[in-house]
Chimera marker file (.cmm) of the C-alpha trace (Angstrom):
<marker_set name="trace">
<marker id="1" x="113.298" y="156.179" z="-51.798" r="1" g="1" b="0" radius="0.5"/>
<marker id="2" x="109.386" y="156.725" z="-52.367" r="1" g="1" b="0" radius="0.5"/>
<marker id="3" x="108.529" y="155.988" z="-48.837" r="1" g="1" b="0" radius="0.5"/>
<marker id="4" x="110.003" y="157.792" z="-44.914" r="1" g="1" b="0" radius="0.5"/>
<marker id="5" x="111.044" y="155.905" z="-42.567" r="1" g="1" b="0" radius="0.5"/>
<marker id="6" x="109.686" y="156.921" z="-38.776" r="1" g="1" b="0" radius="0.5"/>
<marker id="7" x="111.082" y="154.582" z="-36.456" r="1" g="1" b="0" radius="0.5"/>
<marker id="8" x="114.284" y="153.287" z="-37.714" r="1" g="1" b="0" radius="0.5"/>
<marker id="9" x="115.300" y="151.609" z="-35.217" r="1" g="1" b="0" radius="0.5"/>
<marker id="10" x="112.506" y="148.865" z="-35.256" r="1" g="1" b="0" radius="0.5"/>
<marker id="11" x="112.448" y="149.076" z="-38.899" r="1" g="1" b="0" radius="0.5"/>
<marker id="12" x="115.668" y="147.827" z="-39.094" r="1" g="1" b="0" radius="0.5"/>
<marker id="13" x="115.255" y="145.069" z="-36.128" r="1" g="1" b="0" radius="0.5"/>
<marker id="14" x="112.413" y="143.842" z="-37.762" r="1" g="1" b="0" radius="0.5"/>
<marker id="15" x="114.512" y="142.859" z="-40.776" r="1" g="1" b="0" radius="0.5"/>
<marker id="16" x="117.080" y="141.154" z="-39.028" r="1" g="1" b="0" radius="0.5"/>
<marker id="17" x="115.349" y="139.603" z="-35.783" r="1" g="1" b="0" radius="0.5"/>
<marker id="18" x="112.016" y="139.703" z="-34.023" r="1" g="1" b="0" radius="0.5"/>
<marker id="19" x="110.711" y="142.200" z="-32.765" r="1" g="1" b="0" radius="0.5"/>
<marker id="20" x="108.354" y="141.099" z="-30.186" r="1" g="1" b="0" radius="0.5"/>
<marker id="21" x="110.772" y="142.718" z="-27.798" r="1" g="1" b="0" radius="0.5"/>
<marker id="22" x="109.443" y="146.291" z="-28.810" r="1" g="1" b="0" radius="0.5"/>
<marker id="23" x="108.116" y="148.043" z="-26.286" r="1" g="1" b="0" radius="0.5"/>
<marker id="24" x="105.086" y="149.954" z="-27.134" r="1" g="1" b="0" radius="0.5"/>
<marker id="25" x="103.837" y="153.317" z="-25.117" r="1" g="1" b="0" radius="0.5"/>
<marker id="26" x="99.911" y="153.671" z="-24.372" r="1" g="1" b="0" radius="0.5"/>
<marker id="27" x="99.183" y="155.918" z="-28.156" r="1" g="1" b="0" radius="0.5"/>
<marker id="28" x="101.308" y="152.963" z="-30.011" r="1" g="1" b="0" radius="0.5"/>
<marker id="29" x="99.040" y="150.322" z="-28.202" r="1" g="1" b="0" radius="0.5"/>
<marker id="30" x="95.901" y="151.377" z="-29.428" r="1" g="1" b="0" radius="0.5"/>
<marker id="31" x="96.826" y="153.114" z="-32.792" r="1" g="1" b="0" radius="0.5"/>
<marker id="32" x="99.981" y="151.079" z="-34.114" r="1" g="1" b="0" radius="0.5"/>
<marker id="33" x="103.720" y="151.778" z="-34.102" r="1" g="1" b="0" radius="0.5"/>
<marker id="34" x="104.148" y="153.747" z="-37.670" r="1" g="1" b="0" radius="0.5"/>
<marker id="35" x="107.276" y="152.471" z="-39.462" r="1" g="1" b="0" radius="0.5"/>
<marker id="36" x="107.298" y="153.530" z="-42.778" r="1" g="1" b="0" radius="0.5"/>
<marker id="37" x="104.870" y="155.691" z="-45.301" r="1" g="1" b="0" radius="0.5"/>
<marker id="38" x="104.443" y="156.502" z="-48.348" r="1" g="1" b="0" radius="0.5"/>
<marker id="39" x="105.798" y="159.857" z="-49.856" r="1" g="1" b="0" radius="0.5"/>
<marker id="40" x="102.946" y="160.041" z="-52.098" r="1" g="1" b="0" radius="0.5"/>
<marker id="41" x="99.826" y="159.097" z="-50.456" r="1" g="1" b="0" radius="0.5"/>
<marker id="42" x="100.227" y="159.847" z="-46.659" r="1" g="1" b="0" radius="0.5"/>
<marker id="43" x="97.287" y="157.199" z="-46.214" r="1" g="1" b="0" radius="0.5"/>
<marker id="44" x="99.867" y="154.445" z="-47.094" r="1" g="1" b="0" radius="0.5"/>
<marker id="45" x="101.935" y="153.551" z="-44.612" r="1" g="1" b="0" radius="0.5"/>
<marker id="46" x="103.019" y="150.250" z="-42.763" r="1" g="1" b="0" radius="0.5"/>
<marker id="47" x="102.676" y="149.964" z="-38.655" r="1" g="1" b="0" radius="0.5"/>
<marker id="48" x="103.865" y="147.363" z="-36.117" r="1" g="1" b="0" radius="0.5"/>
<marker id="49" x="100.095" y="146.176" z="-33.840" r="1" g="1" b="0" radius="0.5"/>
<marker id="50" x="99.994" y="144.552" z="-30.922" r="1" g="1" b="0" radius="0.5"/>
<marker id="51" x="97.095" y="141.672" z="-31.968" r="1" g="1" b="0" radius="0.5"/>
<marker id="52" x="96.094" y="139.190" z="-29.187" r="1" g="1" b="0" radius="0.5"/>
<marker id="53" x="99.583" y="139.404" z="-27.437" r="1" g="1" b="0" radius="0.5"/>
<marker id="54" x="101.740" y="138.830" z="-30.654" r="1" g="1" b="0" radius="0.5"/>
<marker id="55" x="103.196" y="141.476" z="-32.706" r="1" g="1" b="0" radius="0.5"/>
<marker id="56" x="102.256" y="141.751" z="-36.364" r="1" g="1" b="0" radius="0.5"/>
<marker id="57" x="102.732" y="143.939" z="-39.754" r="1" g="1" b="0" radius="0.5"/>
<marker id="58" x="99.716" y="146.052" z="-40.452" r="1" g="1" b="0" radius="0.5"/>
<marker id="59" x="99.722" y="147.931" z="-43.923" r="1" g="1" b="0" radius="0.5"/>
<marker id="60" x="97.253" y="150.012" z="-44.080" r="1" g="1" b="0" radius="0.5"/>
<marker id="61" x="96.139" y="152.418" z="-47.074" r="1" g="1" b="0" radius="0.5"/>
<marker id="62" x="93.005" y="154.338" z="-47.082" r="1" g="1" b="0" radius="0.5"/>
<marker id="63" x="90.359" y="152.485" z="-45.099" r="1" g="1" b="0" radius="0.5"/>
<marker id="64" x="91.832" y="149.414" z="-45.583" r="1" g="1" b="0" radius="0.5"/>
<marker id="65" x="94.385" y="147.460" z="-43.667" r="1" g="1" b="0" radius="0.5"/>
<marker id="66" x="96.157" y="143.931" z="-43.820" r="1" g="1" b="0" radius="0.5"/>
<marker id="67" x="97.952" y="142.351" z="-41.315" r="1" g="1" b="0" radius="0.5"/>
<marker id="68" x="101.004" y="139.829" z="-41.771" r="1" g="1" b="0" radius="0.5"/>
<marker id="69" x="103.052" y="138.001" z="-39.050" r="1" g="1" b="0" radius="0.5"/>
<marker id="70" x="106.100" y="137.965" z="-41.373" r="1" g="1" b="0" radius="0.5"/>
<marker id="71" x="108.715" y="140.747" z="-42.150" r="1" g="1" b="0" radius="0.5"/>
<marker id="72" x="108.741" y="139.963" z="-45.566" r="1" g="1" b="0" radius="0.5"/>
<marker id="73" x="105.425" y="139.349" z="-46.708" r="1" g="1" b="0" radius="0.5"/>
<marker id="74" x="104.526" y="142.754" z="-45.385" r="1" g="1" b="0" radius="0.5"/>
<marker id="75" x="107.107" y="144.556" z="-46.981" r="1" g="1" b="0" radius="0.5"/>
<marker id="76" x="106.432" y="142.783" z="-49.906" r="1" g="1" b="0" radius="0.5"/>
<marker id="77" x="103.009" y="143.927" z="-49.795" r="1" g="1" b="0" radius="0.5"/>
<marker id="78" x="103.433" y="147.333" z="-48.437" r="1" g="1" b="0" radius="0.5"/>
<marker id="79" x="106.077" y="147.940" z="-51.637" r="1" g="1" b="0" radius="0.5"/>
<marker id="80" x="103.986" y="146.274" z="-53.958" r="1" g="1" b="0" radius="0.5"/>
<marker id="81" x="101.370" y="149.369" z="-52.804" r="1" g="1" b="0" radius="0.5"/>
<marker id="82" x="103.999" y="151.952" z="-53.391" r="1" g="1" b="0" radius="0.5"/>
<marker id="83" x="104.860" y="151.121" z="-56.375" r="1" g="1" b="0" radius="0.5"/>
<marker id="84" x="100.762" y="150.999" z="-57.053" r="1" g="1" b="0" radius="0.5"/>
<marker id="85" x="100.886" y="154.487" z="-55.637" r="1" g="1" b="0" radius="0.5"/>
<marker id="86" x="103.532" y="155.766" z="-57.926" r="1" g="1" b="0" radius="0.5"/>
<marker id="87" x="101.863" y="154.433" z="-61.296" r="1" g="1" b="0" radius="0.5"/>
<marker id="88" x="98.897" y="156.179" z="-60.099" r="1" g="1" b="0" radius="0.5"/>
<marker id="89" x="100.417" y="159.560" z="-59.536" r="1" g="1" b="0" radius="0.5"/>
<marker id="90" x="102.162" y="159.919" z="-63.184" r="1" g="1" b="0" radius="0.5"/>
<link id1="1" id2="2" r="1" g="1" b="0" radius="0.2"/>
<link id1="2" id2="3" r="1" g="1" b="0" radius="0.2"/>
<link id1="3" id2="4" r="1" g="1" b="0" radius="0.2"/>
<link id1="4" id2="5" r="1" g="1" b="0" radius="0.2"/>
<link id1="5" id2="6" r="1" g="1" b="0" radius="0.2"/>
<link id1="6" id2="7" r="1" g="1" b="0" radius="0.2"/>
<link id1="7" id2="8" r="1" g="1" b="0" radius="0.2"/>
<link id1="8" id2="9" r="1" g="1" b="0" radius="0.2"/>
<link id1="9" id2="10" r="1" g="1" b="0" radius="0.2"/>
<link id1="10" id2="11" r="1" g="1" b="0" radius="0.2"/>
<link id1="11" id2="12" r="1" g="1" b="0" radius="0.2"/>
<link id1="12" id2="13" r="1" g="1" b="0" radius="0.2"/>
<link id1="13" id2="14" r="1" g="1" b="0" radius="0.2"/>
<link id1="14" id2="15" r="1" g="1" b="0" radius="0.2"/>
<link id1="15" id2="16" r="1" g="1" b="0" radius="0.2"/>
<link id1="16" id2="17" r="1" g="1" b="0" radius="0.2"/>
<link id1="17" id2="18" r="1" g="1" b="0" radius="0.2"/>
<link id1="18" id2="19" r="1" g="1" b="0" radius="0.2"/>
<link id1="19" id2="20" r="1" g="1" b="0" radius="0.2"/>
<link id1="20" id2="21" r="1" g="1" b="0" radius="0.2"/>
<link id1="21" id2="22" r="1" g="1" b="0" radius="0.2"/>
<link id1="22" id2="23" r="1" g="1" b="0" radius="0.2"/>
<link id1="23" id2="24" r="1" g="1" b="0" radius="0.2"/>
<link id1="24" id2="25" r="1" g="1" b="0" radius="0.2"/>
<link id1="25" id2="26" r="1" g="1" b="0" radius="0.2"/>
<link id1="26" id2="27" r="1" g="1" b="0" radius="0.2"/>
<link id1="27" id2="28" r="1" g="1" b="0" radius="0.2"/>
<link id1="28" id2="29" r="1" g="1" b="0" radius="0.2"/>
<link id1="29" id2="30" r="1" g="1" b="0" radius="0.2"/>
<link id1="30" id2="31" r="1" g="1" b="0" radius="0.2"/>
<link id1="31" id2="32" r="1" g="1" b="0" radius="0.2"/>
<link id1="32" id2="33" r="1" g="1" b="0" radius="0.2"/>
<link id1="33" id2="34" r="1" g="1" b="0" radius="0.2"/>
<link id1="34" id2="35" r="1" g="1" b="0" radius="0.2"/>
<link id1="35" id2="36" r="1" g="1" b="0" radius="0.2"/>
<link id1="36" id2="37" r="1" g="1" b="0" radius="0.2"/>
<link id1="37" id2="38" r="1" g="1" b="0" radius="0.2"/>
<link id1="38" id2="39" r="1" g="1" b="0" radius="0.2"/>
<link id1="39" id2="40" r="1" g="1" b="0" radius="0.2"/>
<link id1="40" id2="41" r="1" g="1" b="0" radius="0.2"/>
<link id1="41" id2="42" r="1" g="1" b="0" radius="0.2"/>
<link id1="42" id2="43" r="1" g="1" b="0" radius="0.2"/>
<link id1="43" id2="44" r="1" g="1" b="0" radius="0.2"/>
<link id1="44" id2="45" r="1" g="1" b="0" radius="0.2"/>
<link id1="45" id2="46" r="1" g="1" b="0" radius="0.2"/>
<link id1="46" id2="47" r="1" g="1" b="0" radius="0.2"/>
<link id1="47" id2="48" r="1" g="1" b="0" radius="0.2"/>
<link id1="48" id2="49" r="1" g="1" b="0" radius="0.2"/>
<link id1="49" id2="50" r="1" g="1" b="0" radius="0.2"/>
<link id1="50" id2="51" r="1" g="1" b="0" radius="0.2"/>
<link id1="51" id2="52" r="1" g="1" b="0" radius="0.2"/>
<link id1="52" id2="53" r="1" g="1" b="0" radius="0.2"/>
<link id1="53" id2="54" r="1" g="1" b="0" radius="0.2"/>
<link id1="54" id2="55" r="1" g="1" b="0" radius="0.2"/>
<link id1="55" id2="56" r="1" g="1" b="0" radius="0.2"/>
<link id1="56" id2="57" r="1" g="1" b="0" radius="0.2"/>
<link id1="57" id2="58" r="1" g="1" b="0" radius="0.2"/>
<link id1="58" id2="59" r="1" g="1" b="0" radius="0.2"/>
<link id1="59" id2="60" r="1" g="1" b="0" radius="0.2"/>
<link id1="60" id2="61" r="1" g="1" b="0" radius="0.2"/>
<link id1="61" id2="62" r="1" g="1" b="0" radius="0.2"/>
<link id1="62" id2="63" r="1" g="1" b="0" radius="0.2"/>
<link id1="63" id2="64" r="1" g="1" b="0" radius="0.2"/>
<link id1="64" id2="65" r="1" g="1" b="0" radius="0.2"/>
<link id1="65" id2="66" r="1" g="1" b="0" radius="0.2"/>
<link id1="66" id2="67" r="1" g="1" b="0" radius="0.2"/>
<link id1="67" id2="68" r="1" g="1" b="0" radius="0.2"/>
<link id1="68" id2="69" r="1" g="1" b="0" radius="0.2"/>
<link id1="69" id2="70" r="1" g="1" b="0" radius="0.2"/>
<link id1="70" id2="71" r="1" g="1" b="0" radius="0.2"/>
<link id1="71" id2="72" r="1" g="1" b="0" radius="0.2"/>
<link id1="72" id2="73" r="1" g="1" b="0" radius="0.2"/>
<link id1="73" id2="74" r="1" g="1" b="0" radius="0.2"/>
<link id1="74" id2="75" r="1" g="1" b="0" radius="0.2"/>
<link id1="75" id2="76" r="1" g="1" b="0" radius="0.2"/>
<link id1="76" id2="77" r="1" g="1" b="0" radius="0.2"/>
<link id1="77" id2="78" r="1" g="1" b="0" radius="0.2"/>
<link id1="78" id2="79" r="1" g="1" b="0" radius="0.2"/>
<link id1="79" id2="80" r="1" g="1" b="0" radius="0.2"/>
<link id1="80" id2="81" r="1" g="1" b="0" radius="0.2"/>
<link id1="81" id2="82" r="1" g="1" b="0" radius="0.2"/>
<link id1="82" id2="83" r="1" g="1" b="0" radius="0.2"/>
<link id1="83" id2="84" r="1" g="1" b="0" radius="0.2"/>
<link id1="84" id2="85" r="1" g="1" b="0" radius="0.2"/>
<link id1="85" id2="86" r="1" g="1" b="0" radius="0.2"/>
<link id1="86" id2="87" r="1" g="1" b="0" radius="0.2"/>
<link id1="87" id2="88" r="1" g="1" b="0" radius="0.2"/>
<link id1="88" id2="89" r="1" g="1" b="0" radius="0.2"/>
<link id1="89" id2="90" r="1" g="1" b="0" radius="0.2"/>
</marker_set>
């Protein structure tokens, strides 16, 4: 596995049901709920947001950052970065 896991609790419920249930505290409200990043480049990583009321997917890697109100699309994305990450590093 090229990436850790931080909260695995939500990481799992957010592949299996929603997750607007999540509580967030204050720190996770303005910075993000980190689920997962990369082992490889620390700036790589993929957070649950709060946007607008609705919870959304925010990978983020360097000083950019794309945000996805599916699952799947971004884990899709956030692994298509890793494996980005590890042709880089080789």
């Amino acid at each position: 596995m090229n990436y850790k896991i931080f909260n695995k609790q939500v990481f799992e419920q957010a592949q299996v049901r929603s997750i607007s249930d999540v509580p967030f505290t204050e720190e996770e409200l303005e910075n993000g709920m980190k689920l997962a990043v990369s082992k490889k480049d620390e700036t790589l990583a993929l957070y649950l947001v709060e946007v607008d009321g609705m919870k959304k997917f925010d990978v983020r890697w360097d000083d950019s950052s794309e945000l996805f109100s599916g699952w799947h699309s971004a884990w899709d994305n956030f692994t298509w970065c890793l494996n980005t990450v590890e042709q880089e590093k080789q």
